[in-house]
mmCIF file of the N, C-alpha and C atoms, coordinates in Angstrom:
data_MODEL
# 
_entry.id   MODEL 
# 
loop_
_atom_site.group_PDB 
_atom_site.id 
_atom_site.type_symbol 
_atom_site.label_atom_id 
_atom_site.label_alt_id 
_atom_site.label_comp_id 
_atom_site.label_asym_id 
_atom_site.label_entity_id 
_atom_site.label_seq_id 
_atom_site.pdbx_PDB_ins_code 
_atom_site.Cartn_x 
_atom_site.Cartn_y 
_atom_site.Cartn_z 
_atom_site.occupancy 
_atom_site.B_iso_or_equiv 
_atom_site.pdbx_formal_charge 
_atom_site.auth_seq_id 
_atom_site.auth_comp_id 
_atom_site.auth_asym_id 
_atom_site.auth_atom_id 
_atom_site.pdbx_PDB_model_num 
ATOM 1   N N  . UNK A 1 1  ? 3.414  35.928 62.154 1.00 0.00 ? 1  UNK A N  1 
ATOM 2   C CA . UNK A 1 1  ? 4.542  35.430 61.411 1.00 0.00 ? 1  UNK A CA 1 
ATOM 3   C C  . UNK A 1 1  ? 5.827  35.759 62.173 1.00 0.00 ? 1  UNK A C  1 
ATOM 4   N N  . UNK A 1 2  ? 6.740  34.586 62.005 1.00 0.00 ? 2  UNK A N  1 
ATOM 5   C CA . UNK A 1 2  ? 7.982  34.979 63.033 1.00 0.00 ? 2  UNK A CA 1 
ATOM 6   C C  . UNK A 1 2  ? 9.354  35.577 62.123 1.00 0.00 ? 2  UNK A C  1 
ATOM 7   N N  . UNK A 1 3  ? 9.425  36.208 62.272 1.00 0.00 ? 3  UNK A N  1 
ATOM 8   C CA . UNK A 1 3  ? 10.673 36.947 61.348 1.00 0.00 ? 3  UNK A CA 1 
ATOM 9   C C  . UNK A 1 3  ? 12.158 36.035 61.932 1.00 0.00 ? 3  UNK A C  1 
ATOM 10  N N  . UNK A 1 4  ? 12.228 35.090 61.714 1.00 0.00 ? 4  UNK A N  1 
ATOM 11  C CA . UNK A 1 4  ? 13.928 34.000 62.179 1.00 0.00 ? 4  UNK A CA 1 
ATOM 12  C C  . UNK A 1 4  ? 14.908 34.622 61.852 1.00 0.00 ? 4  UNK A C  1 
ATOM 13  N N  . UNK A 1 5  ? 15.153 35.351 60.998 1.00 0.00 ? 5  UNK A N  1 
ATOM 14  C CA . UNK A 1 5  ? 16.693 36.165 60.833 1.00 0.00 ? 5  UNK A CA 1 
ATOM 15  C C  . UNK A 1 5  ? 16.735 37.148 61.399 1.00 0.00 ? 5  UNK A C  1 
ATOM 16  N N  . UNK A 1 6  ? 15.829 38.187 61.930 1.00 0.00 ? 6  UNK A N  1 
ATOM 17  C CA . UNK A 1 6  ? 15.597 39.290 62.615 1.00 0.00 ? 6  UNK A CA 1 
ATOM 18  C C  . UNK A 1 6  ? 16.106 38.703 63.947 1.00 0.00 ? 6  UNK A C  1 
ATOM 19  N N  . UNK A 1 7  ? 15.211 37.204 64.396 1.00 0.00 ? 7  UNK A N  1 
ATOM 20  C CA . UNK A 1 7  ? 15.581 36.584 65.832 1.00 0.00 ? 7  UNK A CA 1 
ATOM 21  C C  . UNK A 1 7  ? 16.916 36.099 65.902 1.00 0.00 ? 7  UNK A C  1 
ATOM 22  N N  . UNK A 1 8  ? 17.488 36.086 65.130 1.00 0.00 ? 8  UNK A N  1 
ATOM 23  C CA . UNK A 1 8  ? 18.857 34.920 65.099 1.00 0.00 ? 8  UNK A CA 1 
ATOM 24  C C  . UNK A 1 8  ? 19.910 36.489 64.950 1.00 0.00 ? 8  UNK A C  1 
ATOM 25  N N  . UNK A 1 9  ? 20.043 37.587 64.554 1.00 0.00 ? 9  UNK A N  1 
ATOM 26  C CA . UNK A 1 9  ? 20.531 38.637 64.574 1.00 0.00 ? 9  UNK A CA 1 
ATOM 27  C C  . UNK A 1 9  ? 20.666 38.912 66.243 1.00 0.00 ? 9  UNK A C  1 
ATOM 28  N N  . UNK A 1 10 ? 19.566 38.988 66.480 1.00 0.00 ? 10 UNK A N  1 
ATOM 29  C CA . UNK A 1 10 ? 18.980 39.325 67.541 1.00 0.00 ? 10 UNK A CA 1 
ATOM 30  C C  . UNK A 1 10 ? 19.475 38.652 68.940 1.00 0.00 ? 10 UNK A C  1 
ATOM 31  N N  . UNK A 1 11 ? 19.728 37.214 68.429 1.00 0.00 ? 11 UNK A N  1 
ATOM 32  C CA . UNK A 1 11 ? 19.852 36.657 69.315 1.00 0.00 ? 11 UNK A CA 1 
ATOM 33  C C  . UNK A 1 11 ? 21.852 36.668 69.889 1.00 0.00 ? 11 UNK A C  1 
ATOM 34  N N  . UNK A 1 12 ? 22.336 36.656 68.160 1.00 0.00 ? 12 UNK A N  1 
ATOM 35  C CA . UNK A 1 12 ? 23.663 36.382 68.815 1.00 0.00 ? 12 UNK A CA 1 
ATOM 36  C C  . UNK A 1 12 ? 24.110 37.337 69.062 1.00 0.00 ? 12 UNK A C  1 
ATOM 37  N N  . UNK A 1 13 ? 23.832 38.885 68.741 1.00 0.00 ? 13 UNK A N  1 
ATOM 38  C CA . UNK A 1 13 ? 24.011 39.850 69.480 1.00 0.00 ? 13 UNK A CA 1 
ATOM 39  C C  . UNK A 1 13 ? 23.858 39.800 70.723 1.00 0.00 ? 13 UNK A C  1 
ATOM 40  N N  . UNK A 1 14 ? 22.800 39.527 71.314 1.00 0.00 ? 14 UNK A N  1 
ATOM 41  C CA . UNK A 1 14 ? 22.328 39.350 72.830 1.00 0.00 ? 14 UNK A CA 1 
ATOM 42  C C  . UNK A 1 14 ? 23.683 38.334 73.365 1.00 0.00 ? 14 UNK A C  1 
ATOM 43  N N  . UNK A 1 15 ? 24.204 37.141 72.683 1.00 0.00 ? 15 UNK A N  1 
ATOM 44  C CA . UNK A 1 15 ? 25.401 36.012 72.895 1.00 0.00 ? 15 UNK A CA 1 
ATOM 45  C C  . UNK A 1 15 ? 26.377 37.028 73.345 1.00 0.00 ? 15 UNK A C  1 
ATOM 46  N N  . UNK A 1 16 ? 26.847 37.722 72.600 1.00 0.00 ? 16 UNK A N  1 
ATOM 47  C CA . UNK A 1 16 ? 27.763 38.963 72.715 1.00 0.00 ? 16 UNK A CA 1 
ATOM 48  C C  . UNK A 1 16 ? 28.011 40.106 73.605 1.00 0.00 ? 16 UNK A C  1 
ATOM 49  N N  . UNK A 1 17 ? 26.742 40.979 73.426 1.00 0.00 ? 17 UNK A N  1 
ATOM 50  C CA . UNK A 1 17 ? 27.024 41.988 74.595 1.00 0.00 ? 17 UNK A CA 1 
ATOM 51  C C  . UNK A 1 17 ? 26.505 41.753 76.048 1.00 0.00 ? 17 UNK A C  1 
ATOM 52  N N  . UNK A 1 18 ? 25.388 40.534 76.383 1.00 0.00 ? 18 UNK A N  1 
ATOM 53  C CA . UNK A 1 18 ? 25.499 40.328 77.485 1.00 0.00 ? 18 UNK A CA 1 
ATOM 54  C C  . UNK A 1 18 ? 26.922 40.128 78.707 1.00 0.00 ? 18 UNK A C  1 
ATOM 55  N N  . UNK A 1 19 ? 28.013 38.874 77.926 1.00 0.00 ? 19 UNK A N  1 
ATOM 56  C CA . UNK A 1 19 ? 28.716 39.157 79.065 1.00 0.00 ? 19 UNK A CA 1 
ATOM 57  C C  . UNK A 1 19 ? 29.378 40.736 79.090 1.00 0.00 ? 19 UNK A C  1 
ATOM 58  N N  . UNK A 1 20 ? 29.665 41.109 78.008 1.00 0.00 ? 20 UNK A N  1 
ATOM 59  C CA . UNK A 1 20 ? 30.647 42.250 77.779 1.00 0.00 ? 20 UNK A CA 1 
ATOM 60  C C  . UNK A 1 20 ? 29.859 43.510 79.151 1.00 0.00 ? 20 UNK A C  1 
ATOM 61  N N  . UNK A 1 21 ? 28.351 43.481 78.905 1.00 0.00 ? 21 UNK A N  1 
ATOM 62  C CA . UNK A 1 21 ? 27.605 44.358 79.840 1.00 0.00 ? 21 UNK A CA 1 
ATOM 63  C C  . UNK A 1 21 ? 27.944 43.856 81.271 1.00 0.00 ? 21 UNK A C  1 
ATOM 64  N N  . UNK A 1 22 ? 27.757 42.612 81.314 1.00 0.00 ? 22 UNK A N  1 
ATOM 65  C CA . UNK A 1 22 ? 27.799 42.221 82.722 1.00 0.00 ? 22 UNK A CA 1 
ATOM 66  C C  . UNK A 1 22 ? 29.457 42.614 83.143 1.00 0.00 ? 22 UNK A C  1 
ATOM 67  N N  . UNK A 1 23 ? 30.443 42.387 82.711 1.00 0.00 ? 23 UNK A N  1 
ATOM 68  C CA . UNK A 1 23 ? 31.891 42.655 82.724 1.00 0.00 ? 23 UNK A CA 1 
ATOM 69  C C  . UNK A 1 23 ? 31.782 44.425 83.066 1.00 0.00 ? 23 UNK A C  1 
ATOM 70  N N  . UNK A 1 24 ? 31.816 45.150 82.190 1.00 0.00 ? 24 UNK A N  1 
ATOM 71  C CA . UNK A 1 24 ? 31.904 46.653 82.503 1.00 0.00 ? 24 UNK A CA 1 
ATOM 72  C C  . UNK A 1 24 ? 30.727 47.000 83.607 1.00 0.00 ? 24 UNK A C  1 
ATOM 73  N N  . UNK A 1 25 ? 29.548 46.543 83.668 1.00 0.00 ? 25 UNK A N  1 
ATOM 74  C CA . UNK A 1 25 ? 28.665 47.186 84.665 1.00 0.00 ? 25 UNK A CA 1 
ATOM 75  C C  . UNK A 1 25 ? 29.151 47.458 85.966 1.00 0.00 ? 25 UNK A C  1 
ATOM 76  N N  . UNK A 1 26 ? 30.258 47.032 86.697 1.00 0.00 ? 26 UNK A N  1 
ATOM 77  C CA . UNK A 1 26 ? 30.829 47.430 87.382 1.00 0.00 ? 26 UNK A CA 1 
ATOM 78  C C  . UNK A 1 26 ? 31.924 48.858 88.042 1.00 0.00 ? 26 UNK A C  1 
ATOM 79  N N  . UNK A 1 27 ? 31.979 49.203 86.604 1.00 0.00 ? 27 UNK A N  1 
ATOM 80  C CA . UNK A 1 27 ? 32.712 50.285 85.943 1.00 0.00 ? 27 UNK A CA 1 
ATOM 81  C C  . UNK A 1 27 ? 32.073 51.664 85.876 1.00 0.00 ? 27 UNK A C  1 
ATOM 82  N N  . UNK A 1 28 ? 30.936 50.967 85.807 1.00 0.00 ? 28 UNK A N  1 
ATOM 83  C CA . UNK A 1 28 ? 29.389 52.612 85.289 1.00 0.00 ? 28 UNK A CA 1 
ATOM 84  C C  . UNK A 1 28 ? 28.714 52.777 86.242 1.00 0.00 ? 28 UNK A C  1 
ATOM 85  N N  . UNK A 1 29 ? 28.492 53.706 87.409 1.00 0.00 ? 29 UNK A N  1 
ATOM 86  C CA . UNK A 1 29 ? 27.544 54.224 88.094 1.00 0.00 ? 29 UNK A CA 1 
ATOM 87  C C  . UNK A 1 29 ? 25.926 53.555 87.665 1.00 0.00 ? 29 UNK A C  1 
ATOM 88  N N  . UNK A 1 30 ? 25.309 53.868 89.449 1.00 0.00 ? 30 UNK A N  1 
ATOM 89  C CA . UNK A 1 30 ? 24.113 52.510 89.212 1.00 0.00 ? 30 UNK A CA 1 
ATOM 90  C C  . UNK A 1 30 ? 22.750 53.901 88.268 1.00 0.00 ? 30 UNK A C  1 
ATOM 91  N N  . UNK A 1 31 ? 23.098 55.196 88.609 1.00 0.00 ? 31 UNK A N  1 
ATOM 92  C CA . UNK A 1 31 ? 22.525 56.232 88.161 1.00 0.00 ? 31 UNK A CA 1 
ATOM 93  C C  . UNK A 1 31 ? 22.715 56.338 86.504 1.00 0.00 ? 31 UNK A C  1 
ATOM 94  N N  . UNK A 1 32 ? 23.461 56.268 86.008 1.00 0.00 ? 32 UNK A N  1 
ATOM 95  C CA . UNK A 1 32 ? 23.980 56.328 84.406 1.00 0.00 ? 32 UNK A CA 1 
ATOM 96  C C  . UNK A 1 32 ? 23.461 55.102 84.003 1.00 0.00 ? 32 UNK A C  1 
ATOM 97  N N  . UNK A 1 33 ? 23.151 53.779 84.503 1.00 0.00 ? 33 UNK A N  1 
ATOM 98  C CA . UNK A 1 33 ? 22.692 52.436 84.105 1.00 0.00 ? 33 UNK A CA 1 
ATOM 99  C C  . UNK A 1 33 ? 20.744 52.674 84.170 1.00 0.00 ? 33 UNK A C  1 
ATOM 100 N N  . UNK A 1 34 ? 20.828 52.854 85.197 1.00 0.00 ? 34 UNK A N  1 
ATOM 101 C CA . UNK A 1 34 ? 19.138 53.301 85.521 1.00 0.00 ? 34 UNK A CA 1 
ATOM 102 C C  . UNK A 1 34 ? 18.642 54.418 84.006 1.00 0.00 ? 34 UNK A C  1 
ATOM 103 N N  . UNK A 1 35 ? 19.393 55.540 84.199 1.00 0.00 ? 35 UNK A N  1 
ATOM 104 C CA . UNK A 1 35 ? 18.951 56.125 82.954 1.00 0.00 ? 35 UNK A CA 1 
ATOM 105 C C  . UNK A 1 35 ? 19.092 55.350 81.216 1.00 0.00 ? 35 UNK A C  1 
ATOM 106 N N  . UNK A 1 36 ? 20.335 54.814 81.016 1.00 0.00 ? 36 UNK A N  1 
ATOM 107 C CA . UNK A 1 36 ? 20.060 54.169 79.706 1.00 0.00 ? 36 UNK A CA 1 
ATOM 108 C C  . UNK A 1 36 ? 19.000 53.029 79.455 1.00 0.00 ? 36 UNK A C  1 
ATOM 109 N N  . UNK A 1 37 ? 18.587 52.461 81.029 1.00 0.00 ? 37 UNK A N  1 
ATOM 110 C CA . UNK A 1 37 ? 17.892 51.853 80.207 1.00 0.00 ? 37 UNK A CA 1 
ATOM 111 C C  . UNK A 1 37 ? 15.998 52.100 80.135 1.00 0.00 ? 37 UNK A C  1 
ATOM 112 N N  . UNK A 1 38 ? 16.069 53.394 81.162 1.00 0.00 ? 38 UNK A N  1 
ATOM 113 C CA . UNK A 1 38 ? 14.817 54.297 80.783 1.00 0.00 ? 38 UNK A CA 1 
ATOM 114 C C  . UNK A 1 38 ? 15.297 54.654 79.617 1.00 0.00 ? 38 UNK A C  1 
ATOM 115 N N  . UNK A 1 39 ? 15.967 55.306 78.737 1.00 0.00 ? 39 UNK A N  1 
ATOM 116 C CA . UNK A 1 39 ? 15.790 55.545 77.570 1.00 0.00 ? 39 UNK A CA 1 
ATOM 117 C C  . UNK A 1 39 ? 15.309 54.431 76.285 1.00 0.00 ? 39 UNK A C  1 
ATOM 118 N N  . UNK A 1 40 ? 16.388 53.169 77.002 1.00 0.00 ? 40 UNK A N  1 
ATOM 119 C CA . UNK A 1 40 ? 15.949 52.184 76.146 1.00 0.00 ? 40 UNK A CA 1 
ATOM 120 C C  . UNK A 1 40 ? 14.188 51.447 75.907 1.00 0.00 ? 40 UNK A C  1 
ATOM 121 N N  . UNK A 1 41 ? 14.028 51.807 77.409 1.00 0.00 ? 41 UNK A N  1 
ATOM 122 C CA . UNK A 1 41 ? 12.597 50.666 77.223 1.00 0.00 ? 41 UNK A CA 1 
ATOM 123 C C  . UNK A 1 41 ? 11.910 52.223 76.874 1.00 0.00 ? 41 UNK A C  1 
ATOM 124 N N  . UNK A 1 42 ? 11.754 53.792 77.108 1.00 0.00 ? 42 UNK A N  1 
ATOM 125 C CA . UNK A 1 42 ? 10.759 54.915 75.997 1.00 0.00 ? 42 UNK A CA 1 
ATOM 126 C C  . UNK A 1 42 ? 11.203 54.631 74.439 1.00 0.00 ? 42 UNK A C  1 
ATOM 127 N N  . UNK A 1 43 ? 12.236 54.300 74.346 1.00 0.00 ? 43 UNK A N  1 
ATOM 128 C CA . UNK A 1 43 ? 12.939 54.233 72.565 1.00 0.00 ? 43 UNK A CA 1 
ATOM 129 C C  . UNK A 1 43 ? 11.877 52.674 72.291 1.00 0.00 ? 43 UNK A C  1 
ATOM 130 N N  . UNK A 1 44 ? 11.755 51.556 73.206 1.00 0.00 ? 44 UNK A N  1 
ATOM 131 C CA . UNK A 1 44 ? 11.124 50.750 72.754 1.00 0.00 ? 44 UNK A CA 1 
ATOM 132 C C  . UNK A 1 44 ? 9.784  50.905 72.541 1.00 0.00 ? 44 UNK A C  1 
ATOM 133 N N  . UNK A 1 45 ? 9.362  51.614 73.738 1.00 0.00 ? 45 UNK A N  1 
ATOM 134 C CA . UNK A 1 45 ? 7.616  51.428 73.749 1.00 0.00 ? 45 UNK A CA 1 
ATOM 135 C C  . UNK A 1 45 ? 7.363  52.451 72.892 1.00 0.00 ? 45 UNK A C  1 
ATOM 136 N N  . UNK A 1 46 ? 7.874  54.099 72.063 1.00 0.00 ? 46 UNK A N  1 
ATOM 137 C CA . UNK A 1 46 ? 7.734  54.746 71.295 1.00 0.00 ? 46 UNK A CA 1 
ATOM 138 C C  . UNK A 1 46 ? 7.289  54.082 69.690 1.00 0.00 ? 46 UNK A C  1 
ATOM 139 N N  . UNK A 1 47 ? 8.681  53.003 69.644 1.00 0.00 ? 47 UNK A N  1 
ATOM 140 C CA . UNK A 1 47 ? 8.652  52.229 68.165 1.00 0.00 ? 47 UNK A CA 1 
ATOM 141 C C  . UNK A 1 47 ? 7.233  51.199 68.322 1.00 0.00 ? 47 UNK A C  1 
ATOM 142 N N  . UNK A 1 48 ? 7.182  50.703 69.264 1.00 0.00 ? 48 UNK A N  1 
ATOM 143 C CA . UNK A 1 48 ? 6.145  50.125 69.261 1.00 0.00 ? 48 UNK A CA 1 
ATOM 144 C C  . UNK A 1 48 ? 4.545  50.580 69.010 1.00 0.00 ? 48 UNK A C  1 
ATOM 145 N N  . UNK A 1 49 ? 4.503  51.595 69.537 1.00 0.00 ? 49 UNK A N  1 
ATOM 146 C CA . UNK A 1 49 ? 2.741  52.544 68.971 1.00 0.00 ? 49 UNK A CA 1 
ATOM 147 C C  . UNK A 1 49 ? 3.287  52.760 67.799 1.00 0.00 ? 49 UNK A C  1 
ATOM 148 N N  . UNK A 1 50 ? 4.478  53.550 67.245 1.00 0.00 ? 50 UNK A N  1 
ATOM 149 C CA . UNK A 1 50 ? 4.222  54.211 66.360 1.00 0.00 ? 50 UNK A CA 1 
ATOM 150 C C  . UNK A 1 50 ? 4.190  52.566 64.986 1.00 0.00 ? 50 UNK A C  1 
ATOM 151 N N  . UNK A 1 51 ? 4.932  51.478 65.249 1.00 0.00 ? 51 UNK A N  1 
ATOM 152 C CA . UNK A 1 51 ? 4.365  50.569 64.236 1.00 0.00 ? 51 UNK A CA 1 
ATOM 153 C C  . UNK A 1 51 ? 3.142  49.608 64.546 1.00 0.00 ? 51 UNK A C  1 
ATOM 154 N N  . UNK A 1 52 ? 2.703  49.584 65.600 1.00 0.00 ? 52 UNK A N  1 
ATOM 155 C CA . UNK A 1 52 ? 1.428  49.180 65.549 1.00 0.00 ? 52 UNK A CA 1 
ATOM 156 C C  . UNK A 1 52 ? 0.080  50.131 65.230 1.00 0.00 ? 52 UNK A C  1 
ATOM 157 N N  . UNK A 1 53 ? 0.375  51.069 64.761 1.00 0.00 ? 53 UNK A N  1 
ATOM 158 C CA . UNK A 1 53 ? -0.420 52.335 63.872 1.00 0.00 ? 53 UNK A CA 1 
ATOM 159 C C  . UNK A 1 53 ? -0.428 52.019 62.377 1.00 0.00 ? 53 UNK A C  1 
ATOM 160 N N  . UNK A 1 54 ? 0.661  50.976 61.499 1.00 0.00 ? 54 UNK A N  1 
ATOM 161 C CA . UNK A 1 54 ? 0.770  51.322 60.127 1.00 0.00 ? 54 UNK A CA 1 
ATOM 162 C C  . UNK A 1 54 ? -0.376 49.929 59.933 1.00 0.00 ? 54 UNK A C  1 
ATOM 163 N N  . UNK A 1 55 ? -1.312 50.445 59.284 1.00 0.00 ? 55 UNK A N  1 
ATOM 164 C CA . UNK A 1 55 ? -2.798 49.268 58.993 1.00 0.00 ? 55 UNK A CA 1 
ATOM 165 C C  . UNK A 1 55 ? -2.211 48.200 57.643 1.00 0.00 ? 55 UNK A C  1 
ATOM 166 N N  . UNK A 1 56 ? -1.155 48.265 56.803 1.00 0.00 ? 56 UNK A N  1 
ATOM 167 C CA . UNK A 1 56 ? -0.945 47.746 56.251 1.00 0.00 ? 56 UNK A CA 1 
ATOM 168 C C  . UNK A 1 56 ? 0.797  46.518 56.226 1.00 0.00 ? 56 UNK A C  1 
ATOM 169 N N  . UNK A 1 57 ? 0.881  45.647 55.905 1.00 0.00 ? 57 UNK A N  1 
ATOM 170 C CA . UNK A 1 57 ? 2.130  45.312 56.587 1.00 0.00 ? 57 UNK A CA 1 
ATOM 171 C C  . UNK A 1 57 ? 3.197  45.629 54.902 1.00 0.00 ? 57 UNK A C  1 
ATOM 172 N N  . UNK A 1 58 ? 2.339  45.931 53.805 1.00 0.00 ? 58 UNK A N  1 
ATOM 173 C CA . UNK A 1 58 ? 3.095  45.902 53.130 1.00 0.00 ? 58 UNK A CA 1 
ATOM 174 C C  . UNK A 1 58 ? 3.711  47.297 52.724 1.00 0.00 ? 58 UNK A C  1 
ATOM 175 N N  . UNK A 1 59 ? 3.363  48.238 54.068 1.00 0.00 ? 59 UNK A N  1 
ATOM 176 C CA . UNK A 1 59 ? 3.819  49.460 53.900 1.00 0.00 ? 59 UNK A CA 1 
ATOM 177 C C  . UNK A 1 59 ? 5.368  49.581 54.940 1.00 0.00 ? 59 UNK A C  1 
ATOM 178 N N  . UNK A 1 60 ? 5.728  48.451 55.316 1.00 0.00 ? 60 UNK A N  1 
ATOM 179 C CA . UNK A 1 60 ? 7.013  48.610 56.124 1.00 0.00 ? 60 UNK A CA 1 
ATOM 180 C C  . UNK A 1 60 ? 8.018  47.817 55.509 1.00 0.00 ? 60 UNK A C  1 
ATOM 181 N N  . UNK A 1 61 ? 8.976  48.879 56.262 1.00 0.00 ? 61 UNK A N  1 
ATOM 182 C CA . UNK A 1 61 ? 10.710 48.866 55.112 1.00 0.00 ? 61 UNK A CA 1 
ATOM 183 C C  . UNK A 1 61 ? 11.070 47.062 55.001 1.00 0.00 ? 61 UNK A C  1 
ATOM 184 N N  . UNK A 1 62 ? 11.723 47.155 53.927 1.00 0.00 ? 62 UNK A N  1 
ATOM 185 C CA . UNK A 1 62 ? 11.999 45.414 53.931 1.00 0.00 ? 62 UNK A CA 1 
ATOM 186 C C  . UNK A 1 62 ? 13.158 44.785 55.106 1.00 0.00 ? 62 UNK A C  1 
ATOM 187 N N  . UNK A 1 63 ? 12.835 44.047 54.998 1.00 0.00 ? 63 UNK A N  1 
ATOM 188 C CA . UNK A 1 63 ? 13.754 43.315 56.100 1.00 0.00 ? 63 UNK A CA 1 
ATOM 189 C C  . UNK A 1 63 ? 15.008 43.501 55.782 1.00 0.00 ? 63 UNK A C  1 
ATOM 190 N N  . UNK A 1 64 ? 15.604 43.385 54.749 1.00 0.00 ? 64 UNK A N  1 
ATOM 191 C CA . UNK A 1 64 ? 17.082 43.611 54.430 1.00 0.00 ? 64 UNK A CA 1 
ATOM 192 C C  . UNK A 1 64 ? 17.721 44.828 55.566 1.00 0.00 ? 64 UNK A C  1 
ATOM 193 N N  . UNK A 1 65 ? 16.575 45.900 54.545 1.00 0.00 ? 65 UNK A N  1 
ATOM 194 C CA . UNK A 1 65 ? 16.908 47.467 55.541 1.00 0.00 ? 65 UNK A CA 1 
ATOM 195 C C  . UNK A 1 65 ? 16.426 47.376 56.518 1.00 0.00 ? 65 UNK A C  1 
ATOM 196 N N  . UNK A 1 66 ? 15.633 46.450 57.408 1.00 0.00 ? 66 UNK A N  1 
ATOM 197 C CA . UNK A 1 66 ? 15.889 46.656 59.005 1.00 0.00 ? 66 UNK A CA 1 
ATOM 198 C C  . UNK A 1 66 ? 16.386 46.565 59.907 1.00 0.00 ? 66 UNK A C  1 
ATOM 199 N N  . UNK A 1 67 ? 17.397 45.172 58.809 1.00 0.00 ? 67 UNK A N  1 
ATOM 200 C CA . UNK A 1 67 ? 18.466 44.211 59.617 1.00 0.00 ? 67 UNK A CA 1 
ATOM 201 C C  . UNK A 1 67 ? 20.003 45.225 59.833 1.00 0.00 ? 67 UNK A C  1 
ATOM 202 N N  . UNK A 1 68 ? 19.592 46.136 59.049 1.00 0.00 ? 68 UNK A N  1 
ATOM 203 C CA . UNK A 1 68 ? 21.286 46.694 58.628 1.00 0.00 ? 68 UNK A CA 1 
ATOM 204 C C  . UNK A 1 68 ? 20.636 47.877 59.763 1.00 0.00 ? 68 UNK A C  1 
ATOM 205 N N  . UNK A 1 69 ? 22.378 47.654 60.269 1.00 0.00 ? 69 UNK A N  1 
ATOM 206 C CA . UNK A 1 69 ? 22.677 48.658 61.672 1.00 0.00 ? 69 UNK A CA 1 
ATOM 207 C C  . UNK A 1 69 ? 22.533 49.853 61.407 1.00 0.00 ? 69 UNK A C  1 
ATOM 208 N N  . UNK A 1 70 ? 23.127 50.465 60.247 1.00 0.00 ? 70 UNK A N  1 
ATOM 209 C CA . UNK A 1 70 ? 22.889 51.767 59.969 1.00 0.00 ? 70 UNK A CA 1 
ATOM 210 C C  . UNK A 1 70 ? 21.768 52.502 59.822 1.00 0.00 ? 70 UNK A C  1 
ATOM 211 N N  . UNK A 1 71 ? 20.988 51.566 59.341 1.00 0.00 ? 71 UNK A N  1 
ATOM 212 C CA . UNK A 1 71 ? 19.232 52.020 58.696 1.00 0.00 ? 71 UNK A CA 1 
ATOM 213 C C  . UNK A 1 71 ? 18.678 52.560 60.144 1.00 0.00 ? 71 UNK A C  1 
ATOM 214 N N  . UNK A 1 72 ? 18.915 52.578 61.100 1.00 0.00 ? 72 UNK A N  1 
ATOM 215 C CA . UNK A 1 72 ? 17.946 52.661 62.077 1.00 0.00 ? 72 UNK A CA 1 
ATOM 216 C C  . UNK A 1 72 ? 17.498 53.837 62.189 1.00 0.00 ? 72 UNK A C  1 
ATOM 217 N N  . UNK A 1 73 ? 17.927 54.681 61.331 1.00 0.00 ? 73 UNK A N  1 
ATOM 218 C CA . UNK A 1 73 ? 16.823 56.634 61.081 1.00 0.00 ? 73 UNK A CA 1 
ATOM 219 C C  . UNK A 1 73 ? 15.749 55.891 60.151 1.00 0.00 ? 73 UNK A C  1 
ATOM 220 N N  . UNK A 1 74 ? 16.553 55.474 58.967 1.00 0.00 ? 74 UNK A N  1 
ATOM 221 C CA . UNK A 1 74 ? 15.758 55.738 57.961 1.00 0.00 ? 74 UNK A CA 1 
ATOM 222 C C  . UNK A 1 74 ? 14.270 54.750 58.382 1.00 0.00 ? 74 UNK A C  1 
ATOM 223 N N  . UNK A 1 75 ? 14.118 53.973 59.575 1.00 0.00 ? 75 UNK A N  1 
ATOM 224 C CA . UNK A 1 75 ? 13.255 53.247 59.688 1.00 0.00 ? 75 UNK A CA 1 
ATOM 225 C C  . UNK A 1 75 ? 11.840 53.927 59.947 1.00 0.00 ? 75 UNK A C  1 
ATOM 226 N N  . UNK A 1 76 ? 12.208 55.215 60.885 1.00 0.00 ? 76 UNK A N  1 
ATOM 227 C CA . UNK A 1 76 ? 11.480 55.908 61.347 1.00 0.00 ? 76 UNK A CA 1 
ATOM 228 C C  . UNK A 1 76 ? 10.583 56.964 60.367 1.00 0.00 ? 76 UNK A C  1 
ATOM 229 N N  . UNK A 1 77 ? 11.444 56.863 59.152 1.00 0.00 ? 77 UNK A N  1 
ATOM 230 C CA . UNK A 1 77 ? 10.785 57.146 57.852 1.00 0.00 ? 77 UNK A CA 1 
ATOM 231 C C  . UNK A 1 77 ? 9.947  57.300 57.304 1.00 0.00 ? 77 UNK A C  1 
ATOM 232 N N  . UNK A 1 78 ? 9.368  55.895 57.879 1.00 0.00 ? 78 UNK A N  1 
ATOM 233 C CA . UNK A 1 78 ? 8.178  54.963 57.305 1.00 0.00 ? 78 UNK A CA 1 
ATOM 234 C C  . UNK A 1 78 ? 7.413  54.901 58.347 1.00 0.00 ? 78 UNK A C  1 
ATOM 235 N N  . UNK A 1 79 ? 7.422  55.213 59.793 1.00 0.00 ? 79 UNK A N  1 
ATOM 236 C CA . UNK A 1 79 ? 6.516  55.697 60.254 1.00 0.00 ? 79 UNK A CA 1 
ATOM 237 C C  . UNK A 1 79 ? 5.785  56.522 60.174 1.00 0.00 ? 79 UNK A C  1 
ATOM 238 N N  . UNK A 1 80 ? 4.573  57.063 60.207 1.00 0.00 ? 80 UNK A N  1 
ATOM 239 C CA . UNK A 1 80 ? 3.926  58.122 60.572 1.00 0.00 ? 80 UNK A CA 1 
ATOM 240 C C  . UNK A 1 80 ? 2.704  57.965 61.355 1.00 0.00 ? 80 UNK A C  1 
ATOM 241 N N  . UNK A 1 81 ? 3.713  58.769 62.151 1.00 0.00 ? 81 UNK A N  1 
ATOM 242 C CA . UNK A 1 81 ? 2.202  59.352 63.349 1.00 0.00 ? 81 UNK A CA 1 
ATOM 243 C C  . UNK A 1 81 ? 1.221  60.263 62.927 1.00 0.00 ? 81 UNK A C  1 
ATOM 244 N N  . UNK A 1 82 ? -0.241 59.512 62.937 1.00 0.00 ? 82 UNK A N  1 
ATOM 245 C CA . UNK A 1 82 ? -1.397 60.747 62.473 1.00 0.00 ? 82 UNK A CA 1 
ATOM 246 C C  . UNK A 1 82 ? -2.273 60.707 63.733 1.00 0.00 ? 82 UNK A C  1 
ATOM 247 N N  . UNK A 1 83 ? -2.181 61.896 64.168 1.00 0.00 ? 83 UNK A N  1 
ATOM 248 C CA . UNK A 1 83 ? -3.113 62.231 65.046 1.00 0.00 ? 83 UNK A CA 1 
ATOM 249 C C  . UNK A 1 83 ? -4.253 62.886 64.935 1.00 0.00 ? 83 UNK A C  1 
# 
């Protein structure tokens, strides 16, 4: 199932800070760029095991609260890692 408002969030954000990134990247050391975005793609592939672990889909937060910028602790909430 394709979540379209998640993508369309998603997307015009991407409209947005792409040039703004491409504009300042000039500004930021190639060392400080290299590291954020190792953090970014462990912050991605982390969220990713830990929600492809929940066996049910009707155990994850509603879309409202995923869409909202602030929620992004409380998402982790509703994860749980069982090892």
């Amino acid at each position: 199932m394709v979540d379209w408002k998640g993508g369309g969030v998603m997307a015009a954000t991407a409209l947005i800070a792409a040039p703004l990134g491409a504009m300042t990247s000039g500004y930021v050391p190639v060392q400080t760029l290299k590291m954020l975005f190792a953090v970014m793609v462990l912050a991605a592939a982390l969220r990713t095991l830990w929600t492809s672990r929940l066996p049910e889909p009707n155990k994850m937060m509603s879309l409202k609260k995923r869409m909202h910028p602030t929620n992004y602790r409380s998402a982790f909430k509703v994860l749980r890692v069982e090892i």
